[in-house]
TIKOL-133796 format. One line per 2 residues: number of its first residue (from 1); their letters; for each residue x, y negated, z negated of C-alpha. Coordinates in Angstrom, 1 decimal, padded with zeros to 4 digits. Layout:
NUM = A = X,Y,Z | ...
end
This chain:
1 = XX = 000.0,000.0,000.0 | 002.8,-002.4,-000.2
3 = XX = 004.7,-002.0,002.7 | 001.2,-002.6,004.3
5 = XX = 000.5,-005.6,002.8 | 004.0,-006.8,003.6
7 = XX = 003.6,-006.4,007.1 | 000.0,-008.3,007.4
9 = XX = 001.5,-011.4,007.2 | 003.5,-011.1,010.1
11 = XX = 001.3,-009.4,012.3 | -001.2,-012.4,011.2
13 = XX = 001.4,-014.3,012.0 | 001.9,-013.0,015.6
15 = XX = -001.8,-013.0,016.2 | -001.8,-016.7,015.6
17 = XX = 000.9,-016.9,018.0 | -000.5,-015.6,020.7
19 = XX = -003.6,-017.3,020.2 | -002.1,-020.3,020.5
21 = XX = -000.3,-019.0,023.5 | -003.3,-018.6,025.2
23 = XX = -005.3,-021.8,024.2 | -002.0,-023.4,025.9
25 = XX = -002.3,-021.3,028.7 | -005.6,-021.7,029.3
27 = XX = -005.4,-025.3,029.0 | -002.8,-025.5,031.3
29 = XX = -004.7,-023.5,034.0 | -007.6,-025.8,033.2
31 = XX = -005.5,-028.8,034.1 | -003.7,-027.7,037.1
33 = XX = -006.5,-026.9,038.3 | -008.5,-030.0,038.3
35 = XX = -006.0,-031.8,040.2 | -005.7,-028.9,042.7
37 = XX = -009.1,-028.6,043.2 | -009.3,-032.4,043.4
39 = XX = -006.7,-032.8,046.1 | -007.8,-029.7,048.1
41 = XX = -011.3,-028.7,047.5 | -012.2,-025.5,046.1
43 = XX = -011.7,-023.5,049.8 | -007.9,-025.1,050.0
45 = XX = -006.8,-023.8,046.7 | -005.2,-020.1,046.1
47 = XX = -005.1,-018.0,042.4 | -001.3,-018.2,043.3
49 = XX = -000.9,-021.5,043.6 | -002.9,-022.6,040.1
51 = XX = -001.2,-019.8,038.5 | 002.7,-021.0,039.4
53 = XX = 001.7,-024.6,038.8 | 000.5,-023.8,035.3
55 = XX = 003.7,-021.9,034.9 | 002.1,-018.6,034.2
57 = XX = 001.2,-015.9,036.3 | -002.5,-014.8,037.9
59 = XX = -003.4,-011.8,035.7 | -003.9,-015.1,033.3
61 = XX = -006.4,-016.4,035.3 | -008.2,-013.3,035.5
63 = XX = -008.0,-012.8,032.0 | -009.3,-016.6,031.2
65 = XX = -012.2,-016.9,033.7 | -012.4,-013.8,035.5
67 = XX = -011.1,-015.3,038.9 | -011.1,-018.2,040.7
69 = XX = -015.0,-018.9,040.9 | -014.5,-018.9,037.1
71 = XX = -011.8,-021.4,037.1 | -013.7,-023.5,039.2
73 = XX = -016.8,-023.5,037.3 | -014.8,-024.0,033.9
75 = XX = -012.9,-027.5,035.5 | -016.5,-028.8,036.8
77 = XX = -018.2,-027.6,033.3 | -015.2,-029.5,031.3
79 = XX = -015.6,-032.9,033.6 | -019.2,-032.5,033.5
81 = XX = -019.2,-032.6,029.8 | -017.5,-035.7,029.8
83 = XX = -019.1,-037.4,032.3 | -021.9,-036.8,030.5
85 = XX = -020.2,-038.0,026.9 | -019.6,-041.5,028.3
87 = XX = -023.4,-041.8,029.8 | -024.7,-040.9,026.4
89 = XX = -022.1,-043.1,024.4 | -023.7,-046.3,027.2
91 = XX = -027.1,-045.3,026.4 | -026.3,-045.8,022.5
93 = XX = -024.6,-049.0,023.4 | -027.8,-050.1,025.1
95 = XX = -030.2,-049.3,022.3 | -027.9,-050.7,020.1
97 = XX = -028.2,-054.0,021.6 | -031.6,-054.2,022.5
99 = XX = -034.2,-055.3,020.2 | -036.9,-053.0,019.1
101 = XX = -039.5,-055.5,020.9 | -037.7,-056.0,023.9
103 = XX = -039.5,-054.8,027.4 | -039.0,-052.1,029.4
105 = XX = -037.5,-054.5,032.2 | -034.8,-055.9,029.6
107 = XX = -034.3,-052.6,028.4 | -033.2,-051.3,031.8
109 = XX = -031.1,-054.4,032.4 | -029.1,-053.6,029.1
111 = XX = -028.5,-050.0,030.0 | -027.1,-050.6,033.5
113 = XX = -025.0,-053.2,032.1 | -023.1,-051.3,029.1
115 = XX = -023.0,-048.0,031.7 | -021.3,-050.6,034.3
117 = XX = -019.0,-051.8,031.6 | -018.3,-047.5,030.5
119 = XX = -017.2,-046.8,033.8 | -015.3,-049.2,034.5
121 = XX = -013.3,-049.1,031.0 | -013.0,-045.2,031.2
123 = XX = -009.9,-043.3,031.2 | -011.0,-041.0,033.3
125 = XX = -008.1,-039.4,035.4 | -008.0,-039.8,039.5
127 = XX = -008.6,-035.9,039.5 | -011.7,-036.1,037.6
129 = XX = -012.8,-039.0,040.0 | -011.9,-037.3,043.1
131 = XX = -013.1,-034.0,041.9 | -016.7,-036.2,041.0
133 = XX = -016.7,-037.5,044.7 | -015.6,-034.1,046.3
135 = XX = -018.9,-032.5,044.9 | -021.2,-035.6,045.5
137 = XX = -020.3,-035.3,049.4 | -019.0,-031.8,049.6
139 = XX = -021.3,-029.9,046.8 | -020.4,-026.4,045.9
141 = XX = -023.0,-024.1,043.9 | -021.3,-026.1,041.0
143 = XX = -022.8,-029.2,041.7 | -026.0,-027.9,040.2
145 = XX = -023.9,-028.3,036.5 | -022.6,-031.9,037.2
147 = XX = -026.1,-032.9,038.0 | -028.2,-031.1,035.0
149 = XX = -025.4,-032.3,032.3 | -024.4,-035.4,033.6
151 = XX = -026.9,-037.2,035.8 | -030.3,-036.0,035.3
153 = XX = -030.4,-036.8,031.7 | -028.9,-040.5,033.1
155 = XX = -031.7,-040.5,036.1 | -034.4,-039.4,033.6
157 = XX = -033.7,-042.1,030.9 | -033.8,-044.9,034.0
159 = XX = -037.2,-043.3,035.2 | -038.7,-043.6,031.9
161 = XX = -037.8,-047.2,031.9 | -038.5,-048.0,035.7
163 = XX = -042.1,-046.6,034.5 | -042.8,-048.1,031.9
165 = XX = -041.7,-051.5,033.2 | -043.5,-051.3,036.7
167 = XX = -046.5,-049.1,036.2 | -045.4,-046.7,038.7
169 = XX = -046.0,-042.7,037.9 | -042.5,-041.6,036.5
171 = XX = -043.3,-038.5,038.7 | -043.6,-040.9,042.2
173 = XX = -041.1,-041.2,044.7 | -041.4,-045.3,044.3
175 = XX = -040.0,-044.2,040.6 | -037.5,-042.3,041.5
177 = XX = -035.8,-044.5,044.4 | -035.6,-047.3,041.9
179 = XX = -034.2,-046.0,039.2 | -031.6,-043.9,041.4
181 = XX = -031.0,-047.3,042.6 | -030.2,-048.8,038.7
183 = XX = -027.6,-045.7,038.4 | -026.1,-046.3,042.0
185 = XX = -025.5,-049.7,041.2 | -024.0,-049.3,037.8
187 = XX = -021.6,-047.0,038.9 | -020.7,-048.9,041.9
189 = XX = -018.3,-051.2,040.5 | -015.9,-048.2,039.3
191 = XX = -016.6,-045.8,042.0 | -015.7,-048.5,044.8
193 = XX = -013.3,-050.6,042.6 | -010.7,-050.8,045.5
195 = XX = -013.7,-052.4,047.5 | -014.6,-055.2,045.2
197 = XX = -011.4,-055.8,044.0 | -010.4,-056.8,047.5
199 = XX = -013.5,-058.7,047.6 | -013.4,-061.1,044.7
201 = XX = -009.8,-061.3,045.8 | -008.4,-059.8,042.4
203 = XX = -005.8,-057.1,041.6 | -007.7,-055.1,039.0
205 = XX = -010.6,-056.1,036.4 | -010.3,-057.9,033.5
207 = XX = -012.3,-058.0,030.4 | -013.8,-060.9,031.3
209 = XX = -014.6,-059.7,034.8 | -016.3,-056.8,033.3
211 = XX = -018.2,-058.7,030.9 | -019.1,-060.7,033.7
213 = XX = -020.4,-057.8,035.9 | -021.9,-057.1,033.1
215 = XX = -024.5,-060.4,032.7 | -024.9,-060.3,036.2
217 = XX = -026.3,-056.8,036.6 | -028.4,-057.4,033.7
219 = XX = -030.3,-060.1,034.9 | -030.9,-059.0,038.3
221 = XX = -032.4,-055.6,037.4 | -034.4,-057.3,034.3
223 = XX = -035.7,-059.8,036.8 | -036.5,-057.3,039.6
225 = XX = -038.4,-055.0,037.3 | -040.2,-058.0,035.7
227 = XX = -041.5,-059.3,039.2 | -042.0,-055.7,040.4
229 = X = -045.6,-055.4,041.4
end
């Protein structure tokens, strides 16, 4: 009995070890391949090629997400989750800075505003940008998981606003189009930076610019809504 308990610590000891091992391993696979699947789409990307960037070989992929189609689904899953972390941290924002009395119009106004201001302060890497843009043009069957964790629950919340502001069923296709429209044009400023940069002649956004962006796109959508018949 006390041999065995001298030699649990060290096989604890190596279990931790390898645990870690893997969580590094995996996490490594996890990154590599978000910015190969970013660069080359999900067709231009081999096993190989994620396994010897990530430094380990492919039985690890296997092992971590059954194949490729696993991999795959595991980098959309993770950037879907925080996609969807920084929509639902502008929604707070939003209701934290509306008053309780406020109208549905103002209401929307606030929430395109502080998801505006989200994106465009977000630390999001390229990779998860051009991996984003790769699915919105070029969706895979893994679109379906950006969309349900990500952007529904965004579309859904502007719906019930657009609604409840214009009278229009939240079920209607006059719903719909406008409050796609709210989410298009709060993520426009970060998603086609490049584009508006060069067109307010500026090298990159400032505070001020964003706060800016900010006031604007509040007051058009509050005033649209408000005069929408």
């Amino acid at each position: 009995m006390a041999q065995r308990n001298e030699v649990l610590p060290d096989a604890t000891q190596d279990a931790g070890a390898r645990q870690a091992r893997g969580r590094r391993t995996r996490e490594r696979l996890l990154e590599e391949g978000l910015r190969l699947f970013a660069e080359r789409g999900f067709e231009g990307v081999g096993i190989r090629e994620v396994a010897a960037a990530a430094e380990t070989n492919i039985a690890s992929i296997a092992f971590h997400f059954s194949g490729k189609e696993g991999l795959y689904a595991a980098v959309v899953a993770r950037v879907a989750g925080e996609l969807a972390a920084l929509h639902r941290a502008a929604q707070d924002a939003a209701a934290a800075r509306t008053d309780a009395d406020a109208s549905p119009a103002a209401r929307a106004g606030v929430m395109v505003a502080e998801l505006a201001a989200a994106l465009l302060a977000s630390n999001r890497s390229q990779w998860m940008s051009l991996l984003l843009q790769r699915e919105f043009i070029t969706p895979t069957a893994s679109f379906d998981t950006i969309y349900d964790v990500a952007i529904r629950p965004t579309l859904e919340a502007f719906s019930a606003l657009v609604a409840a502001a214009s009278g229009t069923a939240p079920e209607s296709i006059d719903c719909k189009a406008l409050a796609f429209s709210l989410f298009i044009v709060a993520s426009a400023f970060a998603r086609n930076q490049n584009t508006f940069l060069h067109f307010s002649e500026a090298a990159a956004y400032t505070a001020q610019d964003a706060a800016a962006i900010g006031r604007s796109l509040a007051a058009f959508v509050t005033g649209g809504l408000t005069q929408h018949p």
